[in-house]
Steps between C-alpha positions, in 0.01 A plus 500: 500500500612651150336862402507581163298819282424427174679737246341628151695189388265281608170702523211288388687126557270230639658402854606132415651634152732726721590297719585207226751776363588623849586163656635281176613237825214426619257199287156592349375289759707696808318852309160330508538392859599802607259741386207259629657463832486835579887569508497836236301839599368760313474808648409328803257259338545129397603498163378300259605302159331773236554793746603765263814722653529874451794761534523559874333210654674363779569142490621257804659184468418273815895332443775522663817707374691194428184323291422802332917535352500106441145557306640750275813311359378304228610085481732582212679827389246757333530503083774278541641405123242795364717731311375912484661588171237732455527843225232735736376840346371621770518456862357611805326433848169440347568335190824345220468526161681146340582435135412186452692267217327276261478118670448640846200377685331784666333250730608128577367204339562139548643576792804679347535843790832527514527634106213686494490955500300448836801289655753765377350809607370326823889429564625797427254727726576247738897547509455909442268605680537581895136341677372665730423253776116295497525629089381209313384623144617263206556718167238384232461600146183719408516362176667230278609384163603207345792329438640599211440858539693749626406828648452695837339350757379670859536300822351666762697512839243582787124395504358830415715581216363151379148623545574845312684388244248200388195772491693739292548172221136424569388838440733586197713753691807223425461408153711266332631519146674217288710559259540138257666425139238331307533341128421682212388907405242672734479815352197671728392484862191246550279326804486138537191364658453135426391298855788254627459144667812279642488183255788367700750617784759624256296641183150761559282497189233746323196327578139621480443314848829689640485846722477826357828669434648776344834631384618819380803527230713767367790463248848693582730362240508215213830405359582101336164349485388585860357787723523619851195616677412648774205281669234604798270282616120588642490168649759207620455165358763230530741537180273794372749654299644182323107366403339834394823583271544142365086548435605796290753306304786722679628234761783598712872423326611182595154371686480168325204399790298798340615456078819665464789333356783375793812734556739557753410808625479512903171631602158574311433884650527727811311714672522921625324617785350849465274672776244725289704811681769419195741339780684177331 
């Protein structure tokens, strides 16, 4: 039998979630199997697939030492091929602080991991950090942006610091502000609030029928036909900066999906984080 206490790392992890991330060798089916036959305690009591796990708990694995060891080597080599060329801000037991570039996926799509922030960060932690044994906690990001933006983004690294972190955005503690170079003069601050509805997977569209959605905008400097602003938004639609500043006639340089003329430049706009305590 395998004892193992649950760390702050994994406080508040459903039971098969853990062990999915505890034993990568073993199939979905083998995890499912094993929690209904009665083979992983809690405390002393059967455990069961939405049990919820809390710092301290006692687990026991009803394996043997040499199933449990063979369980936890994955079929193939962990982030093999994922590179971790990653420029962090900040770093440390709780949380890492990424830059991320313009045409990085925060999140995969089409089925594309091994590129993606998540894969990176996911690899590094992985190669860096010394696991304390039955520690199972995959970082996640409490937030995202899009591809062609760059700015910080927060991966949590234990399950509470997951929790914290995505009240404090939910309850503006966290606040996020963008900073984008749009076409033409904007020579005062002003308030967008024109309701937004997806017309299509790439382009979002003012739209009477759309949600309401709001976006603050403050000018820092004009120079050759453009201006950069400063942008905070009360709520997060998809593409909410590029529609409500194309709707003002001040679409972001280069955004030919939203009006602007095509250039080269890399990326559209980036985003600070600032905590309302004034830390960046």
């Amino acid at each position: 039998m395998i004892d193992i206490v649950i760390s702050d790392t994994d406080d508040g992890k459903q039971i098969h979630k853990w062990l999915r991330l505890l034993l990568p060798g073993m199939p979905l089916s083998g995890i499912h199997k094993f929690i209904r036959t009665g083979r992983i305690k809690v405390n002393g009591k059967r455990g069961k697939r939405d049990t919820v796990l809390h710092t301290g708990d006692t687990v026991h694995l009803y394996m043997t030492d040499e199933d449990y060891a063979a369980s936890k080597r994955p079929k193939r080599e962990k982030f093999a091929g994922v590179k971790a060329n990653l420029d962090i801000r900040y770093e440390d037991g709780d949380m890492l602080i990424v830059n991320k570039p313009a045409g990085v996926l925060v999140h995969a799509a089409d089925g594309d991991y091994a590129s993606t922030l998540q894969a990176q960060v996911e690899a590094y932690v992985y190669r860096n950090r010394e696991t304390q044994e039955g520690q199972a906690f995959t970082p996640a990001p409490v937030h995202r942006l899009d591809r062609n933006t760059t700015g910080l983004v927060i991966f949590a690294k234990t399950s509470r610091a997951a929790r914290e972190l995505g009240f404090k955005f939910q309850s503006g503690e966290i606040e996020k502000t963008y900073v984008a170079l749009v076409v033409g003069e904007v020579v005062k601050p002003g308030r967008v609030t024109a309701a937004l509805a997806r017309v299509s997977d790439e382009v979002t569209a003012v739209s009477p029928e759309g949600k309401e959605s709001a976006t603050h905008y403050t000018p820092l400097a004009s120079a050759g036909g453009t201006t950069l602003l400063s942008i905070r938004l009360e709520t997060g639609r998809t593409h909410q900066i590029r529609a409500h500043m194309s709707h003002i006639r001040h679409p972001l340089v280069g955004d030919v999906k939203y009006g602007a003329r095509r250039i080269r430049a890399g990326s559209f706009f980036f985003t600070l984080l600032a905590s309302k305590t004034g830390q960046n």
